[in-house]
C-alpha positions as CSV (number, residue, x, y, z in Angstrom):
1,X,1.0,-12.1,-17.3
2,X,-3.0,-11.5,-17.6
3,X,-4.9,-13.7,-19.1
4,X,-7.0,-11.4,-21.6
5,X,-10.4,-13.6,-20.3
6,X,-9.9,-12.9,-16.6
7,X,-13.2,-11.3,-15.3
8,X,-12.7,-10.0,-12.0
9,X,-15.8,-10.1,-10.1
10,X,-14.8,-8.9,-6.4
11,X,-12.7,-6.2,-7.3
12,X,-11.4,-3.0,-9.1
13,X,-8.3,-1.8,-9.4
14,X,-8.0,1.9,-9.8
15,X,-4.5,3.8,-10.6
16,X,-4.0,7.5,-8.8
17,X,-1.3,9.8,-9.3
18,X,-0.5,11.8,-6.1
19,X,1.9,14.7,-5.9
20,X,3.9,14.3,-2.7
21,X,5.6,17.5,-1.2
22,X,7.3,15.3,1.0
23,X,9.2,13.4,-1.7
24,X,9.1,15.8,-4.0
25,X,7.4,13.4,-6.8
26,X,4.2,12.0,-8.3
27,X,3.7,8.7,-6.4
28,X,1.5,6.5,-8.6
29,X,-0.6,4.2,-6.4
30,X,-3.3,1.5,-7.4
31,X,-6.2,0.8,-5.4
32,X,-7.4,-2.7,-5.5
33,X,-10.8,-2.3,-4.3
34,X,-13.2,-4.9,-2.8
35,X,-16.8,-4.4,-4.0
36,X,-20.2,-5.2,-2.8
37,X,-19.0,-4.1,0.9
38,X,-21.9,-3.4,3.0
39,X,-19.7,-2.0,6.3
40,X,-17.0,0.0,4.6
41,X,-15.8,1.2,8.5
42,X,-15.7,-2.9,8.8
43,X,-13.0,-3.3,6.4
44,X,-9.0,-3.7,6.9
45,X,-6.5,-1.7,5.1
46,X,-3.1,-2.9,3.7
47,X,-0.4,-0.9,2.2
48,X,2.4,-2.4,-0.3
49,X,5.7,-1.5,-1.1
50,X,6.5,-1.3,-4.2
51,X,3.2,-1.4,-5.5
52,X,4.5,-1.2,-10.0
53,X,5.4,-5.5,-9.3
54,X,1.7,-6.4,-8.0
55,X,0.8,-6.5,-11.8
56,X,3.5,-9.4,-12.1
57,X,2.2,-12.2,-9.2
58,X,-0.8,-11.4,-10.9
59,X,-2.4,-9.6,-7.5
60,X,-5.6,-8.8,-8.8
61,X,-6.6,-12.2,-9.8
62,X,-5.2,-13.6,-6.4
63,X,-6.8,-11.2,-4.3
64,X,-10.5,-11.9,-6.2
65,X,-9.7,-15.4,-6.1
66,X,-9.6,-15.4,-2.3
67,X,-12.7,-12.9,-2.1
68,X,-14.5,-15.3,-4.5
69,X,-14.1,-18.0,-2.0
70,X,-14.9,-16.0,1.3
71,X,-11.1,-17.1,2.2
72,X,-10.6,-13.7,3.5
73,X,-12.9,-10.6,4.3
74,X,-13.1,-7.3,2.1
75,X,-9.7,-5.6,2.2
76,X,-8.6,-2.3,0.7
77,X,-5.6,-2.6,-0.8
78,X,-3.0,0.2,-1.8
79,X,-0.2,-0.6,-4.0
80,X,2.3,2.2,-3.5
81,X,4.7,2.3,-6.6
82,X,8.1,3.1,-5.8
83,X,10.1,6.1,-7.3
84,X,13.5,6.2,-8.8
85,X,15.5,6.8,-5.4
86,X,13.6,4.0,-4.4
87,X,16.8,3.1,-2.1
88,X,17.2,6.4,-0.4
89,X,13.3,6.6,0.3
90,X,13.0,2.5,1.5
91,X,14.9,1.5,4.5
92,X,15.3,2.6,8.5
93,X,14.3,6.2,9.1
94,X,16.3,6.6,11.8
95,X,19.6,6.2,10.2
96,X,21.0,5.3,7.0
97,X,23.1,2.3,6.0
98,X,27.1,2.6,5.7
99,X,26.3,3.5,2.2
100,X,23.0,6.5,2.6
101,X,21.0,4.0,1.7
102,X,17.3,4.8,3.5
103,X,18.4,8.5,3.4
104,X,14.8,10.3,2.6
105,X,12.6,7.0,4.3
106,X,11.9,9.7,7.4
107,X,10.4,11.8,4.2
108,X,9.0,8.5,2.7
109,X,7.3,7.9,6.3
110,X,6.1,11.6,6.3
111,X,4.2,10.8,3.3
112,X,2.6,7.7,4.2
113,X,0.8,9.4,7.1
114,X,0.4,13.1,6.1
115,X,-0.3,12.5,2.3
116,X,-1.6,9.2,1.6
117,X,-3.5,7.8,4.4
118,X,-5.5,10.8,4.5
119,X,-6.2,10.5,0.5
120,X,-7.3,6.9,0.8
121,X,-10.0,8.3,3.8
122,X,-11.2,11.0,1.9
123,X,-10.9,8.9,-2.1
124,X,-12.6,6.1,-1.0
125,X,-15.0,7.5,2.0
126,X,-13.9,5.2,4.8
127,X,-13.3,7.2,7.8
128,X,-11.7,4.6,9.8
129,X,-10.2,0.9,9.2
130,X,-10.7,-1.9,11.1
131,X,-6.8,-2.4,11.2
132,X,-4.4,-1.6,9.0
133,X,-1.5,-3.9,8.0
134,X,1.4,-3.0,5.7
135,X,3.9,-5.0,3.7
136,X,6.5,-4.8,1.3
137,X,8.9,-6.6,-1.1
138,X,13.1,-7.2,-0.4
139,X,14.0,-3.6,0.7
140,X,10.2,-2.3,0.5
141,X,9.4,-5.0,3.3
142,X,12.5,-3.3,5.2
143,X,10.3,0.1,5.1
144,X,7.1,-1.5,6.2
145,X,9.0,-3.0,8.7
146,X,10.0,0.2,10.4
147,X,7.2,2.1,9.7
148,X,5.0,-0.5,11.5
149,X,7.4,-0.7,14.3
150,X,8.1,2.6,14.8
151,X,4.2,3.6,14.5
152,X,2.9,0.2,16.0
153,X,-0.2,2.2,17.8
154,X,-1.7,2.8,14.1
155,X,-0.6,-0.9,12.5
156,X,-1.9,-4.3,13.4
157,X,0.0,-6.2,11.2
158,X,3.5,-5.9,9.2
């Protein structure tokens, strides 16, 4: 849980709601957003599976924690809350499990790159990463797994 004195000094976090056609649903996403960056086109990008636990580890105060202390250079991350067929949209686009599991993760992948990569260009004004990364938790991990491997021209790290 937050601490209620917590100031975060390096960052912002900023919910979005943002109606996929793909997956047929409002995807909530939060944007955890490094400030005082002079070279936006310098900074990396990293995606998260399900996004809703972030709150929990507590991400924001990790994440300006290592900012504070120049540990690691301005990132933009995008925590991407799951929905509730968060099974059928997670997993191995190319084929379900024995149980159609992963079922809609060629739709899931469809939205990543036609729906929200281009929102996070055009929401926050960077027109190009330095890399991009993505990760993920449990089954969530699974999808950034395949997404990055499958796309590994657009994804340094996974």
């Amino acid at each position: 849980m937050k601490s209620s004195n917590t100031i975060l000094t390096n960052i912002v976090v900023e919910r979005t709601a943002l109606t996929s056609k793909f997956l047929e649903r409002e995807v909530i996403i939060d944007a955890y957003l490094p400030v005082h960056v002079e070279h936006p086109d310098k900074m990396s990008l990293l995606l998260i599976n399900d996004g809703q636990d972030l709150p929990k580890m507590p991400f924001d105060e990790i994440l300006n924690e290592l900012l504070q202390q120049s540990i690691i250079e301005p990132v933009l991350c995008i925590g991407i809350h799951c929905g509730p067929e968060r099974k059928m949209e997670y997993g191995v686009a190319a084929e379900p499990d024995d149980k159609g599991r992963g079922a809609r993760a060629n739709d899931y992948t469809k939205f990543v790159f036609n729906e929200l990569l281009p929102h996070i260009h055009v929401a926050h004004n960077v027109p190009s990463f330095k890399e991009k990364s993505f990760a993920g938790f449990s089954l969530g991990g699974l999808s950034a797994l395949d997404i990055v491997w499958n796309h590994a021209h657009e994804f340094a790290n996974v």
